[in-house]
C-alpha positions as semicolon CSV with decimal commas, in nm:
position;residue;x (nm);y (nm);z (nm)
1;X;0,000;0,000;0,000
2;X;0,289;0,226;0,071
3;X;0,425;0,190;-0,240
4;X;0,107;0,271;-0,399
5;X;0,029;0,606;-0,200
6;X;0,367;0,718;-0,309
7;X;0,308;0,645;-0,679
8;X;-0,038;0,857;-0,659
9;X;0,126;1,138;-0,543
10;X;0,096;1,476;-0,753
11;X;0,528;1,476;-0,793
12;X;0,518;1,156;-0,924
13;X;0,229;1,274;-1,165
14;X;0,474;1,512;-1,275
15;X;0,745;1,277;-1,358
16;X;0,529;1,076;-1,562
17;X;0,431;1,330;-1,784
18;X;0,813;1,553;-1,770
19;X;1,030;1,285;-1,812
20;X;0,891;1,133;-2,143
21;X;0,976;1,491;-2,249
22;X;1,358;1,480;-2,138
23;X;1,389;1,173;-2,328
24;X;1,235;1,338;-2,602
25;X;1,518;1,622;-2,570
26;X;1,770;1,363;-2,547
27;X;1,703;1,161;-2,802
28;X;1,649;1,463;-3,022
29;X;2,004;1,566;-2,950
30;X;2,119;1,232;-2,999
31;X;2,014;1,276;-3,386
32;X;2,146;1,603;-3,447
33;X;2,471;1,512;-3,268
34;X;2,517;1,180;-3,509
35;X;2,373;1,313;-3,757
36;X;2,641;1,562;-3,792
37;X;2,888;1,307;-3,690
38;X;2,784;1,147;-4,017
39;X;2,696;0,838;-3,816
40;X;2,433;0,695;-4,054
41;X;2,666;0,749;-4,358
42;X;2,812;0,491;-4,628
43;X;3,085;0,304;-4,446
44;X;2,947;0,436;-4,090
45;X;2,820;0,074;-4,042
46;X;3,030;-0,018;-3,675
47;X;2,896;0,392;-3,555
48;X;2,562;0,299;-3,694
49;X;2,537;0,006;-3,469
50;X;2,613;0,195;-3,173
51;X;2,321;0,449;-3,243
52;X;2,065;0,161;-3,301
53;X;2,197;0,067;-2,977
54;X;2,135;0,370;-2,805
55;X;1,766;0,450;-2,969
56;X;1,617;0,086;-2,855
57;X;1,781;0,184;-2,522
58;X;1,560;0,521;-2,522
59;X;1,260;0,319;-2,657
60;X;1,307;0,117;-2,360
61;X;1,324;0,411;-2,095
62;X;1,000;0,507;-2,256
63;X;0,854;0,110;-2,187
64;X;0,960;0,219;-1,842
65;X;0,777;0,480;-1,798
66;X;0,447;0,332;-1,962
67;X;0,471;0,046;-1,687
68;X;0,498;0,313;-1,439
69;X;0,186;0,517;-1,597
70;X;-0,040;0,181;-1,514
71;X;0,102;0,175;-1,181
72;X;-0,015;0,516;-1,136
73;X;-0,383;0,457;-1,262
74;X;-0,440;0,196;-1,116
75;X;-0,314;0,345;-0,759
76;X;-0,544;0,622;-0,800
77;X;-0,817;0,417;-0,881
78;X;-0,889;0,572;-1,261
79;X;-1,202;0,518;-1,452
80;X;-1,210;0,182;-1,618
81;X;-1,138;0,353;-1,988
82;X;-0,835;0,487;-1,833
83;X;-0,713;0,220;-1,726
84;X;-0,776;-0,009;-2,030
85;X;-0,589;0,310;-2,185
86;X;-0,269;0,223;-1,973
87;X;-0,242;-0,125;-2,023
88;X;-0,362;-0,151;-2,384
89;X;-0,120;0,203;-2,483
90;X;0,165;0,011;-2,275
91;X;0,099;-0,331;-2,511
92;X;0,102;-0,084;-2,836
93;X;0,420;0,008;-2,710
94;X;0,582;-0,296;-2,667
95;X;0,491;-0,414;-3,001
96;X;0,604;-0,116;-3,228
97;X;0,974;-0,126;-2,990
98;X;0,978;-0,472;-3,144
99;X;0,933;-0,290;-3,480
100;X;1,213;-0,105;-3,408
101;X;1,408;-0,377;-3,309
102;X;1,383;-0,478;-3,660
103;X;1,407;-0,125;-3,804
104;X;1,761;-0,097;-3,675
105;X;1,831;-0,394;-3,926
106;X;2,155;-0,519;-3,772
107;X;2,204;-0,826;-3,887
108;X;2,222;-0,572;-4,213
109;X;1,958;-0,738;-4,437
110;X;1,924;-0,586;-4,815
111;X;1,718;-0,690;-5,110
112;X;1,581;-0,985;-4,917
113;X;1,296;-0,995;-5,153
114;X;1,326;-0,903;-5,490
115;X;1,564;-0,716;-5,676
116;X;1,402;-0,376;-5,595
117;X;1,380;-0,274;-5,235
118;X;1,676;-0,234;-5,087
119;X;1,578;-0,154;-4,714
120;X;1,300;-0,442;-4,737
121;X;1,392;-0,481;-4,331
122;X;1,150;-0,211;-4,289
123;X;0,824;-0,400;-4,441
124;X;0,906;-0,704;-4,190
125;X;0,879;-0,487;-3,922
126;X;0,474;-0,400;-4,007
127;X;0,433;-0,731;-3,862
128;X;0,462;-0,522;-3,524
129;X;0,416;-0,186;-3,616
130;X;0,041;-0,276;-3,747
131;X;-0,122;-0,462;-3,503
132;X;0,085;-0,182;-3,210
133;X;-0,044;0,099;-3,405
134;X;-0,400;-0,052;-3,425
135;X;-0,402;-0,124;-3,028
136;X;-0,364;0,190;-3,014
137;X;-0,674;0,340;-3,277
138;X;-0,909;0,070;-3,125
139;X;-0,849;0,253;-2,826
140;X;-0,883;0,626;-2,927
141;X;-1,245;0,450;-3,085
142;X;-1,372;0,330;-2,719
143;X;-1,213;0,668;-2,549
144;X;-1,471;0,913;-2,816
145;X;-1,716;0,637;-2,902
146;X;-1,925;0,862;-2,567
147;X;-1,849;1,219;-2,746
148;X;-1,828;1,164;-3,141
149;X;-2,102;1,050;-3,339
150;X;-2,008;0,685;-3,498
151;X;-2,080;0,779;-3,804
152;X;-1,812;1,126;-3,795
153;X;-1,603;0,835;-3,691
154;X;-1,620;0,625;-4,000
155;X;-1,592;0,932;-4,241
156;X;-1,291;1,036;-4,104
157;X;-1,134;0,683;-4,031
158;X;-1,296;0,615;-4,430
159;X;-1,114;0,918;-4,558
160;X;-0,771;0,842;-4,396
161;X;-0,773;0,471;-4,515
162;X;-0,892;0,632;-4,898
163;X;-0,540;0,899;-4,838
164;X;-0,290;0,576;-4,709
165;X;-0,433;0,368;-5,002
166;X;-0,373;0,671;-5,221
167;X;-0,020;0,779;-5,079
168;X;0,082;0,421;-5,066
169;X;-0,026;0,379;-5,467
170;X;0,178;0,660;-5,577
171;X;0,442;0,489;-5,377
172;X;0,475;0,119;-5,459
173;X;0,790;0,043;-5,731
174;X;0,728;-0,187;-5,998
175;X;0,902;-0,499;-5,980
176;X;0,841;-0,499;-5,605
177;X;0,762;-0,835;-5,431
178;X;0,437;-0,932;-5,351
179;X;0,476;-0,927;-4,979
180;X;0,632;-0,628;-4,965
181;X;0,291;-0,462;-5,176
182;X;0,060;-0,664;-4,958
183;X;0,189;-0,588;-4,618
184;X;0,264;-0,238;-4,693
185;X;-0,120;-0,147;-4,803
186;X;-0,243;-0,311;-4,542
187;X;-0,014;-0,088;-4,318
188;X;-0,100;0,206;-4,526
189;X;-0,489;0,175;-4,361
190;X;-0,356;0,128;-4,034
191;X;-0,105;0,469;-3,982
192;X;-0,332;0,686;-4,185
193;X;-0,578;0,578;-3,912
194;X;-0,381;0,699;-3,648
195;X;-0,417;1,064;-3,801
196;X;-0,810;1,016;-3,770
197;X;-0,792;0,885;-3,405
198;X;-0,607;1,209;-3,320
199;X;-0,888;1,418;-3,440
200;X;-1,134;1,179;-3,233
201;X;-0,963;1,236;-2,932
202;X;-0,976;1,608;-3,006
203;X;-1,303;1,635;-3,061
204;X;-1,435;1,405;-2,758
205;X;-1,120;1,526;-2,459
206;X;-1,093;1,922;-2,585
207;X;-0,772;2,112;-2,549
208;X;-0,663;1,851;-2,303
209;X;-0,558;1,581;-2,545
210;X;-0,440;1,831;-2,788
211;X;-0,091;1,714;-2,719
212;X;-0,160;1,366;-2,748
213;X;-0,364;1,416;-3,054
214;X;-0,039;1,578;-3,220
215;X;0,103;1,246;-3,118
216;X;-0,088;1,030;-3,355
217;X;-0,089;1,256;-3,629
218;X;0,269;1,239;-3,644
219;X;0,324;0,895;-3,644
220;X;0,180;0,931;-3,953
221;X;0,401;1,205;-4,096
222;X;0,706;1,012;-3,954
223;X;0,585;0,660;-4,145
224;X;0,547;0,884;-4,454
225;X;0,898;0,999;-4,480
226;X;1,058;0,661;-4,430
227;X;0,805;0,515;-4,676
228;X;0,886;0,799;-4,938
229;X;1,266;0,806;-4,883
230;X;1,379;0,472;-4,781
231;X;1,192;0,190;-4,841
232;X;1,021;0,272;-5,157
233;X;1,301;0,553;-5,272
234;X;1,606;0,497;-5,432
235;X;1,947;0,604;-5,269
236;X;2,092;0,662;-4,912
237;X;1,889;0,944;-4,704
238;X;2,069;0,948;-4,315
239;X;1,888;1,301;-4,279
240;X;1,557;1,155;-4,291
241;X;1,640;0,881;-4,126
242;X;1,740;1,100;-3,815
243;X;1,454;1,319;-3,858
244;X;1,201;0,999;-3,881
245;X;1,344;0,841;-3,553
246;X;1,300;1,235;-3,360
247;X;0,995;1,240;-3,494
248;X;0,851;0,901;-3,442
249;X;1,010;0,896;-3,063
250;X;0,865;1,226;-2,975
251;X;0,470;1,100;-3,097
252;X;0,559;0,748;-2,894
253;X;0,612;0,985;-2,561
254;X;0,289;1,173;-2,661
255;X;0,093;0,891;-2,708
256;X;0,195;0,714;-2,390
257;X;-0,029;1,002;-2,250
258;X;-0,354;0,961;-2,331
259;X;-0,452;0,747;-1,989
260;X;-0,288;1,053;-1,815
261;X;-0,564;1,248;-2,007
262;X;-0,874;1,034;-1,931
263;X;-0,759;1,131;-1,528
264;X;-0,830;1,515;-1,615
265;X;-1,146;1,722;-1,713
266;X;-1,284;1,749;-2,015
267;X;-1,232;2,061;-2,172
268;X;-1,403;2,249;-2,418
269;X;-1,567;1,888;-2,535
270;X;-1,912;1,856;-2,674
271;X;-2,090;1,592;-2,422
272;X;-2,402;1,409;-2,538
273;X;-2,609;1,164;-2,312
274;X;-2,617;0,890;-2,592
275;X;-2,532;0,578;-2,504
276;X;-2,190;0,405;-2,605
277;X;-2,175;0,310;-2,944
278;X;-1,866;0,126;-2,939
């Protein structure tokens, strides 16, 4: 019980929410610092290990913390959504670090698949990334399913999975395997979707999930660039690649928020008394 008082405590709110933030900052400088170290260039491979190293190390600080979020909500005793929220955003977690795991690619796979895409590594990790990233839309359905009419739901969730479809079309290079076209459209649904559960949660939480709401939306932006530059470009691009990982650590630390959310008022939200329509 002592050890549960303590973890309730306002400080340790605090932490929860700051320190996801200071790895943020780290890990952000961590990219520039590399990245001007040329770390991710040609020939780089040994310094490139090292990095992959130390990003899965700050993906697992951030696991850390998302234990430590369910401790706290379920010490304080949170609504049941909340706390679904903590232990089903800690699983989506888990499985996209995973997808990183295989992201970092270093047992230095190439052209596994056809003769085409070079950095196919990244398709094999959708076999986390997708069923992490749709833990974590299911859940941004049941959190607004109260607030936002189902069917502004579908249209939105419809209109994302018409722009990944799209997007991913434009993308795909002839010549390309078929597993690499088939799991990547099925992943293109799936991320878009995460843009659509961010405007959910906006429109059912208010200003209050604002943050986390930025969180989704760029996971989506972050998948885009390493679809666009790496695994269906052509060439070596260690900018984006540094830019990606910033990007895609930074909406990981916002999303792991969104059970902190469900503990505070609802602001500027448009309540109805309709009953769930999950």
């Amino acid at each position: 019980m002592t050890n549960l008082r303590a973890t309730s405590k306002p400080g340790s709110l605090n932490h929860l929410k700051n320190f996801p933030m200071v790895l943020v900052l780290g890990c952000s400088v961590l990219q520039v610092a590399t990245w001007l170290a040329g770390w991710r260039q040609a020939g780089f491979e040994q310094a490139a290990t090292y990095l992959g190293v130390a990003e899965m190390a700050f993906m697992l600080l951030l696991l850390l913390n998302g234990w430590r979020i369910q401790q706290h909500v379920q010490a304080v005793h949170a609504s049941p959504m909340a706390t679904q929220a903590a232990k089903w955003g800690l699983v989506s977690l888990a499985l996209c670090t995973l997808g990183d795991l295989v992201n970092r690619n270093f047992g230095g796979q190439h052209f596994a698949y056809d003769k085409v895409i070079e950095h196919s590594y990244l398709a094999d990790s959708v076999w986390f990334f997708l069923p992490g990233y749709l833990v974590w839309v299911v859940l941004a359905w049941k959190v607004a399913a109260p607030s936002v009419d189902r069917r502004i739901r579908l249209l939105t969730l419809a209109l994302a999975a018409m722009a990944g479809l799209g997007s991913w079309y434009t993308l795909v290079l002839p010549g390309s395997s078929a597993y690499v076209v088939g799991i990547t459209g099925a992943y293109s649904l799936v991320i878009t979707a995460m843009a659509a559960a961010g405007c959910w949660l906006l429109m059912a939480k208010g200003r209050v999930a604002w943050a986390v709401a930025m969180g989704a939306v760029a996971a989506t932006v972050a998948d885009a660039l390493i679809a666009q530059f790496w695994l269906f470009g052509h060439g070596h691009y260690p900018g984006i690649a540094h830019l990606n990982f910033a990007l895609y650590f930074a909406s990981q630390a916002l999303l792991q928020q969104l059970p902190l959310v469900l503990t505070q008022p609802v602001a500027h939200a448009k309540r109805t008394d309709r009953p769930n329509d999950n």
